[in-house]
SEKOL-654274 format. One line per field, with one value per residue (C-alpha): residue number from 0; residue in three letters; z, y, x. Coordinates in nm, 4 decimals. Each point is the difference from the previous one (the first is absolute). Layout:
REM residues N
k c(NUM;...)
r c(ALA;...)
pz c(Z;...)
py c(Y;...)
px c(X;...)
This chain:
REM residues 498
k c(0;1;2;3;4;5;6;7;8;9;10;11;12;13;14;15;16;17;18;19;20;21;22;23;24;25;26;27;28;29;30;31;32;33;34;35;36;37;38;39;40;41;42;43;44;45;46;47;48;49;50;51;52;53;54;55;56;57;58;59;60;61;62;63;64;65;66;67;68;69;70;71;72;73;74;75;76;77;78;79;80;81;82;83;84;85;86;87;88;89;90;91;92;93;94;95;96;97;98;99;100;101;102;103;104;105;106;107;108;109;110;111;112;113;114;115;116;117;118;119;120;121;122;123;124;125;126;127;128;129;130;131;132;133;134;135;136;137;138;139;140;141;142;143;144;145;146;147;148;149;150;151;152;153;154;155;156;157;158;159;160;161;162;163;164;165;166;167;168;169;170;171;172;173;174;175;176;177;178;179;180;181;182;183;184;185;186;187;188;189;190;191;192;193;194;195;196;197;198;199;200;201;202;203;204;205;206;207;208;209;210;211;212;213;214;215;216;217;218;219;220;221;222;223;224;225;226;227;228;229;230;231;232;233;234;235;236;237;238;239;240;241;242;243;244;245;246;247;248;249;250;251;252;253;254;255;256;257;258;259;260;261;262;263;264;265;266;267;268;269;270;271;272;273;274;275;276;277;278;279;280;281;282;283;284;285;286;287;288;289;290;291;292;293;294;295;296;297;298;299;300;301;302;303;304;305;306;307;308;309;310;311;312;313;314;315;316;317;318;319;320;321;322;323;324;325;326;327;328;329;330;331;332;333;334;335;336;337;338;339;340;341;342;343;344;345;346;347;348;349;350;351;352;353;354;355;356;357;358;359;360;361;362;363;364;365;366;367;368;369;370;371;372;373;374;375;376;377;378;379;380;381;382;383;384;385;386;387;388;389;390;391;392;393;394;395;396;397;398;399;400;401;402;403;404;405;406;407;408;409;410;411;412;413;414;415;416;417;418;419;420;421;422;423;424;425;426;427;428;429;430;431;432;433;434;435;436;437;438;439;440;441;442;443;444;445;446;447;448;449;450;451;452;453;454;455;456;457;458;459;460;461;462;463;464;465;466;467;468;469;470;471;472;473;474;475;476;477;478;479;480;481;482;483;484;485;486;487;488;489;490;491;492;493;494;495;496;497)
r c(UNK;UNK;UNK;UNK;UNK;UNK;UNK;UNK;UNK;UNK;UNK;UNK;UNK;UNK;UNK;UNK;UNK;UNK;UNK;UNK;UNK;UNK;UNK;UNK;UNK;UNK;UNK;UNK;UNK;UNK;UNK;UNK;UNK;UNK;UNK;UNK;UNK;UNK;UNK;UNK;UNK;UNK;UNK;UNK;UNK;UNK;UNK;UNK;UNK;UNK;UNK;UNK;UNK;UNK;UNK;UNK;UNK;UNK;UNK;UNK;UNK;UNK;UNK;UNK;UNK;UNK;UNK;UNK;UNK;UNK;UNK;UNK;UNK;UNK;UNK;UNK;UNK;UNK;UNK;UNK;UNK;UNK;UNK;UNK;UNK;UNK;UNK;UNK;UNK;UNK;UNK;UNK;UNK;UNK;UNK;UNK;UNK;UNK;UNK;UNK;UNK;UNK;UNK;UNK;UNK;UNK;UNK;UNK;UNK;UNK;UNK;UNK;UNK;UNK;UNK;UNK;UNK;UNK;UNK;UNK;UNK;UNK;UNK;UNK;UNK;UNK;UNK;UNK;UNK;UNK;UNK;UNK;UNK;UNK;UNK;UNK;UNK;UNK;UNK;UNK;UNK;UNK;UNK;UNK;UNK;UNK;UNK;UNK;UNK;UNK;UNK;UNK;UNK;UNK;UNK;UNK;UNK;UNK;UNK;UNK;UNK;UNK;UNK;UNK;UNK;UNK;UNK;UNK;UNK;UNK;UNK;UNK;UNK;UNK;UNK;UNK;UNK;UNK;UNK;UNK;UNK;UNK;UNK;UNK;UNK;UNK;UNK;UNK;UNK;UNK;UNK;UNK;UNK;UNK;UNK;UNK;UNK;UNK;UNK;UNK;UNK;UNK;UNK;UNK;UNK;UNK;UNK;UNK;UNK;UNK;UNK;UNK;UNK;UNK;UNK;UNK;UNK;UNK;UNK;UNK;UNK;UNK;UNK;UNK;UNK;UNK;UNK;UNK;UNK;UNK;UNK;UNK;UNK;UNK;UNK;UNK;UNK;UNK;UNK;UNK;UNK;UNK;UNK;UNK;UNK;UNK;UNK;UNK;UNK;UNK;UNK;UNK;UNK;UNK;UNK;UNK;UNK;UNK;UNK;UNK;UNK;UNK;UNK;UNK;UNK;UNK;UNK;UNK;UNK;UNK;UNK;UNK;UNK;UNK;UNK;UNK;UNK;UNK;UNK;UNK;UNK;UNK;UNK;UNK;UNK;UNK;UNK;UNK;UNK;UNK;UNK;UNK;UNK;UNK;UNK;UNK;UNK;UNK;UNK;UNK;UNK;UNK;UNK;UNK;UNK;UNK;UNK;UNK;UNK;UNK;UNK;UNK;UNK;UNK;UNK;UNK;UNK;UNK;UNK;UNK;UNK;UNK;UNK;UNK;UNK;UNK;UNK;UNK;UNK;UNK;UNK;UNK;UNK;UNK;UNK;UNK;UNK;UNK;UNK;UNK;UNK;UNK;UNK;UNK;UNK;UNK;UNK;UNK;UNK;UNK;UNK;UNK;UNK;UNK;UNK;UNK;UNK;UNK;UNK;UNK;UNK;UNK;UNK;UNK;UNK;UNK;UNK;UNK;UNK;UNK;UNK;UNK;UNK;UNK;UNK;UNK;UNK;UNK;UNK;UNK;UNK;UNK;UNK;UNK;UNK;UNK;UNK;UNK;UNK;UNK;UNK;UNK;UNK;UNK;UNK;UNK;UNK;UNK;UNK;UNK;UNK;UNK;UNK;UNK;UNK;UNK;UNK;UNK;UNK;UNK;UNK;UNK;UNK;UNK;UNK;UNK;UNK;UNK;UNK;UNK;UNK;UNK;UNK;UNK;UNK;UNK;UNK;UNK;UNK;UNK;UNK;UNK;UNK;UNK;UNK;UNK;UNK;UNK;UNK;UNK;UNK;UNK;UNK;UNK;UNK;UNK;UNK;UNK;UNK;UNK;UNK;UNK;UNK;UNK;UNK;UNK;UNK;UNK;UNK;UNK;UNK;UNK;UNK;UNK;UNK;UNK;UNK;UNK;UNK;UNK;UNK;UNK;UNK;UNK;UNK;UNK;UNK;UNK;UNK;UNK;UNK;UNK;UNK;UNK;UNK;UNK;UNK;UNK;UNK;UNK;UNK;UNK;UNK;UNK;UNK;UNK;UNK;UNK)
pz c(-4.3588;-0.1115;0.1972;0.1809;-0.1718;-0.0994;-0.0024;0.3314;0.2764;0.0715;-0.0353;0.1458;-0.1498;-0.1495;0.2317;0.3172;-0.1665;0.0390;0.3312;0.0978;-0.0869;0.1414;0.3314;0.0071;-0.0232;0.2244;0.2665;-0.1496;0.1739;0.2968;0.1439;-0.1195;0.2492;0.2837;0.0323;0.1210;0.1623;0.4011;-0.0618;-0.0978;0.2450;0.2644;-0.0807;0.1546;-0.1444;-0.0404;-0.2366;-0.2013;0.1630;0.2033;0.3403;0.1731;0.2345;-0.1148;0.1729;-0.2202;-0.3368;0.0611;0.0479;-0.3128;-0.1682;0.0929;-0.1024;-0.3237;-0.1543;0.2129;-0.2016;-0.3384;-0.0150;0.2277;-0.2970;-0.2517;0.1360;-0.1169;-0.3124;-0.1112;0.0596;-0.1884;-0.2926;0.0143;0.0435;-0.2118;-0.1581;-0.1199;0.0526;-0.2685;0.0645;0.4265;-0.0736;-0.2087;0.2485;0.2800;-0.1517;-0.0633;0.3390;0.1438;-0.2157;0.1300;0.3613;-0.0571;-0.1344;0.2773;0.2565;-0.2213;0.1117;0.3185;0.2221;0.3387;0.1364;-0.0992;-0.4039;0.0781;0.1234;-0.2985;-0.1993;0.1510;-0.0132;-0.3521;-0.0411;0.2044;-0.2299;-0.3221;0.0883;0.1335;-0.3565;-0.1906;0.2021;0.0283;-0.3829;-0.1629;0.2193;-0.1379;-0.3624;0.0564;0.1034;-0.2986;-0.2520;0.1213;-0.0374;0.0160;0.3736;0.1116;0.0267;-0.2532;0.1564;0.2841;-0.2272;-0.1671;0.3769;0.0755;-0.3348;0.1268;0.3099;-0.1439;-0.1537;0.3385;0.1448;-0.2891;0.0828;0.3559;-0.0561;-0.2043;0.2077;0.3585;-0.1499;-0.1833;0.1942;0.3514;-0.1349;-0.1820;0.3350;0.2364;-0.1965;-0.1997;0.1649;0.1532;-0.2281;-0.3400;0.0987;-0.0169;-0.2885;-0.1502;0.0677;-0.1533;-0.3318;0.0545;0.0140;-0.2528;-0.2307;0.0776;-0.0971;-0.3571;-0.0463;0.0681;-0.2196;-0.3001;0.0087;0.1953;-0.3018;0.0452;0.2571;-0.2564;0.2267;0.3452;0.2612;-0.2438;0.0971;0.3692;0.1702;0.1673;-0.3724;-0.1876;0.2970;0.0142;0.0300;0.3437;0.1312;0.2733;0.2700;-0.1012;0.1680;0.3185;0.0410;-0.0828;0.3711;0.1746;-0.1101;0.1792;0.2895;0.0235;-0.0093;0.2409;0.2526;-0.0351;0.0672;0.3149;0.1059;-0.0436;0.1927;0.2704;0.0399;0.0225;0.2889;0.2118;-0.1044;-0.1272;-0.3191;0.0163;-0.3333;0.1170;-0.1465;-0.2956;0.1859;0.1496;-0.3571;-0.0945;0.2517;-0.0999;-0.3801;0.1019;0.1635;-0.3137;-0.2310;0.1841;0.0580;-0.3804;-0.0757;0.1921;-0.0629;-0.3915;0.0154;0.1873;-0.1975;-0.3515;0.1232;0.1471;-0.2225;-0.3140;-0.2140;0.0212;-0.1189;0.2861;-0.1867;-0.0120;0.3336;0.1261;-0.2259;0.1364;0.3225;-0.0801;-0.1663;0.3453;0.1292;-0.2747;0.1720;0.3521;-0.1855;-0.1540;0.2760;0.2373;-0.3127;-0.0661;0.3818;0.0299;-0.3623;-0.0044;0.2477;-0.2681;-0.0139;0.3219;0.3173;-0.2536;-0.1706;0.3384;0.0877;-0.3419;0.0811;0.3360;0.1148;-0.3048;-0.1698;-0.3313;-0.1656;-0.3246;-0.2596;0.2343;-0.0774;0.2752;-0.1536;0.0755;0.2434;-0.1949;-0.2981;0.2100;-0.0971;-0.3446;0.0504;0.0698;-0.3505;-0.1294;0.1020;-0.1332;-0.3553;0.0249;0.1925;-0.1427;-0.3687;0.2215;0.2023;-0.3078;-0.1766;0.2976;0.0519;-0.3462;0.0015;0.3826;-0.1825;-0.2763;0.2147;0.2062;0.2893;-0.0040;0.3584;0.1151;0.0539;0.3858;0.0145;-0.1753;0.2529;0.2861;-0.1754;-0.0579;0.3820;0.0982;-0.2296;0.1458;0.3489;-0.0826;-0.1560;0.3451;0.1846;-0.1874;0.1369;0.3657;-0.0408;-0.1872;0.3102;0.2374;-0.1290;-0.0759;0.4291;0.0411;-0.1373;-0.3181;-0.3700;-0.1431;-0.3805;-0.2859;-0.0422;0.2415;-0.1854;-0.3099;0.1460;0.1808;-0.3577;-0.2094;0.2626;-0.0146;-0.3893;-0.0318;0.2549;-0.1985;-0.3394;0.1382;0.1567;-0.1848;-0.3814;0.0925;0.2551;-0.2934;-0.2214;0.2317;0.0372;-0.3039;-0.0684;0.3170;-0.0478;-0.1170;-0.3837;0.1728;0.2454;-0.1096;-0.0038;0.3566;0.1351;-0.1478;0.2086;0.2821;-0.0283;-0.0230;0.3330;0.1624;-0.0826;0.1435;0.2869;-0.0168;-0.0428;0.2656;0.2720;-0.1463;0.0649;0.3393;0.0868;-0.1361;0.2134;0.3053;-0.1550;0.2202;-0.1091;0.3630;0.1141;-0.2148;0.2765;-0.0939;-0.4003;0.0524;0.1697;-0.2393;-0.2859;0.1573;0.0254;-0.3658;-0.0624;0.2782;-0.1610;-0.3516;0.0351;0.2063;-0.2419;-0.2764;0.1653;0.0607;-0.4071;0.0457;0.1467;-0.1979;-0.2915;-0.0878;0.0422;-0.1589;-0.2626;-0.0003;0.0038;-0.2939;-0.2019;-0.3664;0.0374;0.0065)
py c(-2.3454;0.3397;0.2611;0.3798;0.2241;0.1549;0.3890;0.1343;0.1954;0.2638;-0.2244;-0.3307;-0.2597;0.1268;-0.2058;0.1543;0.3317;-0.2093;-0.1231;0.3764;0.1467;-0.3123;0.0694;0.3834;-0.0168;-0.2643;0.1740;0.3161;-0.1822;-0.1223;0.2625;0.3048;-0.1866;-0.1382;0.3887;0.0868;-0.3442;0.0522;0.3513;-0.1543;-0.1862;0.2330;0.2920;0.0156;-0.1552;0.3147;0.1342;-0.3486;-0.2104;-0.3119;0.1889;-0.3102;0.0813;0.0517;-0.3610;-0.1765;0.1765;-0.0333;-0.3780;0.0157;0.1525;-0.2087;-0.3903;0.1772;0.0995;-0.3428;-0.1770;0.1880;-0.1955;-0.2732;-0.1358;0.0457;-0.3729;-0.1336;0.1689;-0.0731;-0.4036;0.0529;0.1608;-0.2670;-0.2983;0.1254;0.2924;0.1557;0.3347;0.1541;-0.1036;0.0619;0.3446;0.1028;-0.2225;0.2111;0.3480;-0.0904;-0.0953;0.3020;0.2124;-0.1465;0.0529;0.3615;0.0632;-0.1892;0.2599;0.3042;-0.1318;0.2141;-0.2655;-0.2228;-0.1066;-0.3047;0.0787;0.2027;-0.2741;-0.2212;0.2385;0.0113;-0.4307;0.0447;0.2148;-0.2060;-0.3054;0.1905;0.1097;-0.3309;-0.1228;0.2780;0.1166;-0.3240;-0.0787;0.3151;0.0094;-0.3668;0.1158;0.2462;-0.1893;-0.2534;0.3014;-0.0477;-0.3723;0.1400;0.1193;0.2712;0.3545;0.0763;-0.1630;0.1750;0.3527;-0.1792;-0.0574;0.3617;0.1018;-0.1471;0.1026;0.3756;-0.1498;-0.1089;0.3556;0.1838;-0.1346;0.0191;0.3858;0.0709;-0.1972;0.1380;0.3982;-0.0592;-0.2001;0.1275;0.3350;-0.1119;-0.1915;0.2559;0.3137;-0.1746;-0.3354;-0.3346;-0.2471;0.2372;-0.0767;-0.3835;0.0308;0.1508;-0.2421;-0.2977;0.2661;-0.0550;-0.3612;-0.0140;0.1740;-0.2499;-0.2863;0.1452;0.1121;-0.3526;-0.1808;0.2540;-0.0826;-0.3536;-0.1363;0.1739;-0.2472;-0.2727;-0.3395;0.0976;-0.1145;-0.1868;-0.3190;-0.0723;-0.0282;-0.3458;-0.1456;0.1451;-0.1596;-0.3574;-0.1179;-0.0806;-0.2698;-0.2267;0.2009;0.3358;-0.2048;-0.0729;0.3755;0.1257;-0.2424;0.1476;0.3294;-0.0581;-0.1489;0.3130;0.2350;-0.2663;0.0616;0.3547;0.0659;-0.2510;0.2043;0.3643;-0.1604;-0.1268;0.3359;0.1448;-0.2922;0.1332;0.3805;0.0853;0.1660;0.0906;-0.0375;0.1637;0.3512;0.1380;0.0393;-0.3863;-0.1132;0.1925;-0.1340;-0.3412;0.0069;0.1202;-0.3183;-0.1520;0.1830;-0.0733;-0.3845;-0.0744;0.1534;-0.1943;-0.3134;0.0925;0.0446;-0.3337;-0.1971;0.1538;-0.0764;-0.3206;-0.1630;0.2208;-0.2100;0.2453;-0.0356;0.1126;0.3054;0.1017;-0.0931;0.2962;0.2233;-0.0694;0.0895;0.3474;0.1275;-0.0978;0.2430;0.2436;-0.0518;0.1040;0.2993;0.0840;-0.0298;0.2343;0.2473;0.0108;0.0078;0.3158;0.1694;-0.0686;0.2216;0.1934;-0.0651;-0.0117;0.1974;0.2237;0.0506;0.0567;0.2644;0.1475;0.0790;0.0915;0.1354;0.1828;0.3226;-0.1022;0.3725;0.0825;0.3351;0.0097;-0.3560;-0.3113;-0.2742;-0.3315;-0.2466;-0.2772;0.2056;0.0361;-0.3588;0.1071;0.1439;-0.3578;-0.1125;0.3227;-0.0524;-0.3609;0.1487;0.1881;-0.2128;-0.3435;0.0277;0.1413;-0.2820;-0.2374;0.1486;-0.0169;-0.3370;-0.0772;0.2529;-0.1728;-0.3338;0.0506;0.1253;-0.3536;0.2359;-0.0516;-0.0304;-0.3877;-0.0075;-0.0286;0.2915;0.2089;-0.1082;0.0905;0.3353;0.0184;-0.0396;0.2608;0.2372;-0.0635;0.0094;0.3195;0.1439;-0.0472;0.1853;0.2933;-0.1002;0.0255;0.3521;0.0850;-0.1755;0.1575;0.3445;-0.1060;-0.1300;0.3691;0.0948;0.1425;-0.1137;-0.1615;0.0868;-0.2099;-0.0065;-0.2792;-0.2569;0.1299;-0.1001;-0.3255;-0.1422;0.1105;-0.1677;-0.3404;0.0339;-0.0403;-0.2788;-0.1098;-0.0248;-0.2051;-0.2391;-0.0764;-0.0189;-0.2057;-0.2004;-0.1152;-0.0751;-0.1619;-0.2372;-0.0875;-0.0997;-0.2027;-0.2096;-0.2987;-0.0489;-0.1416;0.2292;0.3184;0.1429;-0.1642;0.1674;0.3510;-0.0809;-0.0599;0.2992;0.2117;-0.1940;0.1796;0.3285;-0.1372;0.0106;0.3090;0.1371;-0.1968;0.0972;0.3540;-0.0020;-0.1031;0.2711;0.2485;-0.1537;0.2046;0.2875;0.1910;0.3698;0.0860;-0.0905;0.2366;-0.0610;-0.3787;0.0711;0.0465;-0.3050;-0.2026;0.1194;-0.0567;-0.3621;-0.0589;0.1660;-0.2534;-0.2680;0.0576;0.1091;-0.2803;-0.2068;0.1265;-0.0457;-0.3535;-0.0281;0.1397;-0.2311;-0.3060;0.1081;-0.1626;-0.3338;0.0618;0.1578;-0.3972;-0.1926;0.2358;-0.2081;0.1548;0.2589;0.3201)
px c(1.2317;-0.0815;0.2837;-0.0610;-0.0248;0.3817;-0.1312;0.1898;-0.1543;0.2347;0.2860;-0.2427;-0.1909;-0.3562;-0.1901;0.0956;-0.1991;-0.3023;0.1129;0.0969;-0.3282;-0.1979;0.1304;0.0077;-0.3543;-0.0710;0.2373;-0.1865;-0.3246;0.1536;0.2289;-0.2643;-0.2629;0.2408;0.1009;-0.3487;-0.0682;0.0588;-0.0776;-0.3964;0.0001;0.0937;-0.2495;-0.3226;-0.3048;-0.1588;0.2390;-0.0544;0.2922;-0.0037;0.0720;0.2443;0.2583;0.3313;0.1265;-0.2791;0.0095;0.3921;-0.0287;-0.2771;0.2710;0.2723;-0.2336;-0.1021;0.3534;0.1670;-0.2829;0.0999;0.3609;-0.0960;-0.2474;0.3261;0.0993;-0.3084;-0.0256;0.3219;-0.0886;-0.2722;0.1554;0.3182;-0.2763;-0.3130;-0.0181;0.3627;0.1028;-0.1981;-0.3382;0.0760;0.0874;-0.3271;-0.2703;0.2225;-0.0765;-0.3661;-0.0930;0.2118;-0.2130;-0.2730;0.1027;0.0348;-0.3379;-0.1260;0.1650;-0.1645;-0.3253;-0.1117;-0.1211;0.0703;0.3447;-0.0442;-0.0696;0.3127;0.2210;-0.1371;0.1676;0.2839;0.0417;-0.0404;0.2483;0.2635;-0.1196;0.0525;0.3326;0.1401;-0.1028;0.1477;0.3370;0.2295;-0.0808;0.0898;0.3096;0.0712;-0.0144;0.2650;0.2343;-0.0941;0.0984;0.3564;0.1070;0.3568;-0.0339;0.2368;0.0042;-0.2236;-0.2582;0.0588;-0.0516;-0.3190;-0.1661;0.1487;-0.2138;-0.2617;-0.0229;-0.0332;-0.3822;-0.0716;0.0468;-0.0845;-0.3264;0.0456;0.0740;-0.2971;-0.2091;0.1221;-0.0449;-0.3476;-0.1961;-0.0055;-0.0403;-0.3382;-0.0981;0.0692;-0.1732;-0.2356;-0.1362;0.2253;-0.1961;0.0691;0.3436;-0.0380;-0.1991;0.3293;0.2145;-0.2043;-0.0129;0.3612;0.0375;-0.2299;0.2647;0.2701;-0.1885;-0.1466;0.4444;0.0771;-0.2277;0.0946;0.3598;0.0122;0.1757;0.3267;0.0518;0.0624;-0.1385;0.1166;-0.1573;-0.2911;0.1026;0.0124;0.3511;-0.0917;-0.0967;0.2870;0.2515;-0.1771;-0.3522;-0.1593;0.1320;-0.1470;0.2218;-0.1760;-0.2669;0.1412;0.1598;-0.3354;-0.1268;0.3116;-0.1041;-0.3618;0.1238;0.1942;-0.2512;-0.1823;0.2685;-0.0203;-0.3680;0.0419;0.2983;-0.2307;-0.2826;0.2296;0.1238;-0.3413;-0.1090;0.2989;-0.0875;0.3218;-0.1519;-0.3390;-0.1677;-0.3197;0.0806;0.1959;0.3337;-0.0097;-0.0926;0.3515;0.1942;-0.1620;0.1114;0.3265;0.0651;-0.1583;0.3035;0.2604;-0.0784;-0.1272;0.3066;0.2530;-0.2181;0.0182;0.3942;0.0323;-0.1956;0.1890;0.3180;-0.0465;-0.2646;-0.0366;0.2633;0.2985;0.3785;0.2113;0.0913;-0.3600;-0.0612;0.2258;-0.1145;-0.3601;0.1731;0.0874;-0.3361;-0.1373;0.3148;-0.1876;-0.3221;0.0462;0.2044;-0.2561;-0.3029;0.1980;0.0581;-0.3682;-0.1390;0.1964;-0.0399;-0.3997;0.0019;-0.0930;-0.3642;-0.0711;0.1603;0.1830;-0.3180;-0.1578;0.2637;-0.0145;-0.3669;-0.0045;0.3792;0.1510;-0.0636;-0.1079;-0.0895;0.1942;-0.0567;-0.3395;-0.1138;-0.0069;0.1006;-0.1981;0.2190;-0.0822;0.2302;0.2860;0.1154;0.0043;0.3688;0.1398;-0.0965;0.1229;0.2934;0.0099;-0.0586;0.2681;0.2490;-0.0589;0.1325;0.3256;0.0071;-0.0341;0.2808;0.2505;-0.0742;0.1163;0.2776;0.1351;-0.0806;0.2555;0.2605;-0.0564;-0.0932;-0.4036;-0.0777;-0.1614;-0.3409;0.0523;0.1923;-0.2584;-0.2544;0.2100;0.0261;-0.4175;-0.0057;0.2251;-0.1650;-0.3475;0.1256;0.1454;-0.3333;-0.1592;0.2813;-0.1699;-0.3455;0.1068;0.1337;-0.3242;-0.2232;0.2135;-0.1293;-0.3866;0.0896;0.0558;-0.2989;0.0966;-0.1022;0.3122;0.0693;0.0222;0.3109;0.0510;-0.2119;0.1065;0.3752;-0.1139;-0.1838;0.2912;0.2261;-0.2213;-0.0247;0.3873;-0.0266;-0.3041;0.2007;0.2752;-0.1967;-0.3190;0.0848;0.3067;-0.1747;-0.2998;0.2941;0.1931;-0.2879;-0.0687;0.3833;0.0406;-0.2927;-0.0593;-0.1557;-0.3610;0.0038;0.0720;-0.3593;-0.0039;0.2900;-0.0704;-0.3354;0.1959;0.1351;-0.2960;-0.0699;0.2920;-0.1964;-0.3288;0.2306;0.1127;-0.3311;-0.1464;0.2598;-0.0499;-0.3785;0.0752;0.2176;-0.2435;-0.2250;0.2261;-0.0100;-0.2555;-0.1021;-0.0137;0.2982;0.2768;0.2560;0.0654;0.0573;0.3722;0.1040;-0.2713;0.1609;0.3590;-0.0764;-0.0046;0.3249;0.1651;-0.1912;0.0747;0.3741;0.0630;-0.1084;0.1979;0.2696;-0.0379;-0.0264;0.3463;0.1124;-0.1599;0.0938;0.3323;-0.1499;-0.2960;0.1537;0.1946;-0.3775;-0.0878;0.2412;0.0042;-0.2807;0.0900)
């Protein structure tokens, strides 16, 4: 078996440059146009946008990055069942490309939403798998895989950077579908990078992870019926729900509501179904236990910190002064800073976690979620001061979102690097890329809640910003402080993985 490739990568294996690079550009494409997404979809027709209401382009919003990470599950089954991570990743980039040239067509809604579904397919493809390989360039575990995903995650928002300053400046001064058109030039880039230097990766993720464990057996048959008569039960359950009009799936908000249920009961079915019929050791069993603890971490981490794209974006636009050296800068831009901060703060982060880790006083994972909470509870502390004085009438400054993102990037850095790598050392062997879908699933949470809750945030009505925003910082503190208190027995189900 040929080996990667033993050139380092500041200090890392020479495949997670090709990883690194990969992903910057994809995140390059995805970030650049989710910055100007709501912000489409919100201006008037006239001025070529799709002219919804701020409740519907916010629930839009919210099914369209929900169904980004919610499609992760699949495509990691597909890649540990069919296609390995290799060949996942480069279909996933090709039919994101795809997606975005799709949006740079001016045309209907519905051409638009295509575009959009494309996207979310592309992504769910590419984003579990890459994720996978990472962890596979670190067979040894530990804290320097925690650095690598800390590495990495400086690709994902070096392309998140560039992407969130270029593109909404092209859409906003030039034309919206110029700007889509830019980010499928962008994905477009990752995927030529990735072919040209693939073979640093040695054979990762050629071979699926269900052949290389066993071959199918006459039980993968039988899970695969329990697996439809799951999704059976869950349609019946959304259709019962719509007969006794608790959701209403009739508009884009009911539809939201209706795949939230969707989340949250695949995902408790999934977790059930692993643990009790998915041929665990006890051992693995419990360590099964606490990436579902990582989960709902990590759903109400990302329902308050995607606030970002959508009633932060909103009040970037409409309630803060956004003039600088006689230039406005485009809202969309704003949310640029948080991955500027990640570039600087992430190799910082790596380092102390190896530093903490050789003084046997590296944090557990539990406890650095507890802190990721905190921090993004905190960041919105800073939002209802700044709504309290847009309330009043006034323009707030930038300073307070350039405090709130800096706050949620620290949170950010503690939670979501640790929480991929986490994953991928708790799981199973034939369920790894399954598991790091699951926990892209928490973020389709996250972004789904967050949709929703954009969905309140009414232009009209300044004088309820404050006590909207407060309700995140109870949420998200509170729940940090629940990891708190978990942690020294998860820290005990974690068994050997630090």
């Amino acid at each position: 078996m040929s080996q990667v490739s033993e050139k380092t990568f500041f200090g890392h294996p020479r495949g997670l440059a090709t990883l690194f690079f990969t992903e910057m550009w994809e995140r390059f494409s995805y970030y650049g146009m989710r910055a100007m997404l709501i912000l489409f979809m919100t201006t008037d027709a006239a001025q070529e946008g799709l002219g919804l209401t701020t409740e519907t382009a916010a629930a839009v919003y919210g099914l369209y990055t929900a169904g980004v990470y919610l499609l992760t599950l699949p495509g990691g089954w597909l890649a540990d069942n069919i296609f390995g991570q290799r060949k996942a990743i480069y279909y996933g980039g090709i039919i994101i490309m795809l997606g975005h040239l799709v949006l740079a067509i001016p045309g209907s809604t519905p051409i638009f939403f295509s575009g959009l579904g494309l996207v979310a397919i592309g992504t769910g493809l590419l984003k579990p798998n890459i994720s996978t390989i990472v962890g596979d360039l670190y067979p040894e575990g530990g804290a320097r895989r925690d650095a690598g995903f800390s590495t990495f995650y400086m690709g994902i928002n070096l392309g998140a950077f560039l992407g969130q300053l270029i593109v909404p400046i092209v859409a906003e001064n030039v034309s919206w579908h110029l700007g889509f058109g830019l980010a499928a030039i962008g994905m477009f880039a990752g995927l030529v990078q990735y072919k040209m230097t693939e073979g640093t990766l040695g054979e990762l993720g050629i071979v699926a992870k269900a052949k290389e464990a066993s071959k199918l057996s006459d039980s993968d048959s039988s899970n695969s019926m329990l697996g439809l008569g799951f999704a059976a039960l869950l349609i019946g359950i959304l259709g019962l729900l719509q007969y006794m009009s608790i959701i209403n799936m009739t508009n884009a908000t009911g539809i939201a509501q209706g795949v939230g249920v969707v989340i949250v009961l695949v995902t408790l079915f999934y977790f059930i179904y692993i643990i009790i019929a998915g041929g665990l050791t006890p051992d693995e069993k419990k360590k099964v236990a606490i990436i579902f603890l990582l989960f709902v971490g990590a759903a109400v981490f990302w329902s308050g910190f995607e606030q970002a794209g959508s009633s932060l974006n909103l009040f970037a636009r409409d309630y803060t002064d956004r003039g600088l050296f006689g230039f406005t800068i485009p809202a969309g831009s704003l949310q640029s800073v948080n991955s500027m901060f990640i570039i600087i703060c992430a190799p910082l982060m790596g380092a102390l976690w190896v530093k903490l880790a050789a003084k046997n006083m590296n944090p557990n994972t539990p406890l650095k979620f507890a802190f990721g909470l905190i921090m993004l509870g905190l960041g919105f502390l800073v939002m209802v001061f700044a709504a309290r004085i847009a309330a009043g009438g006034e323009k707030a400054g930038m300073f307070f979102l350039v405090l709130t993102y800096f706050l949620h990037t620290i949170g950010e850095l503690t939670l979501s690097p640790i929480g991929m790598s986490a994953t991928t050392k708790l799981s199973p062997k034939r369920y790894v890329g399954q598991m790091m879908g699951i926990w892209f699933v928490g973020a389709a949470l996250g972004n789904l809640i967050a949709g929703l809750f954009a969905g309140n945030f009414d232009p009209e009505n300044v004088q309820q910003m404050p006590s909207l925003f407060m309700s995140v910082v109870t949420v998200s503190v509170g729940a940090g402080i629940i990891f708190l208190a978990l942690s020294p027995f998860a820290k005990k189900w974690m068994g050997d993985i630090k």
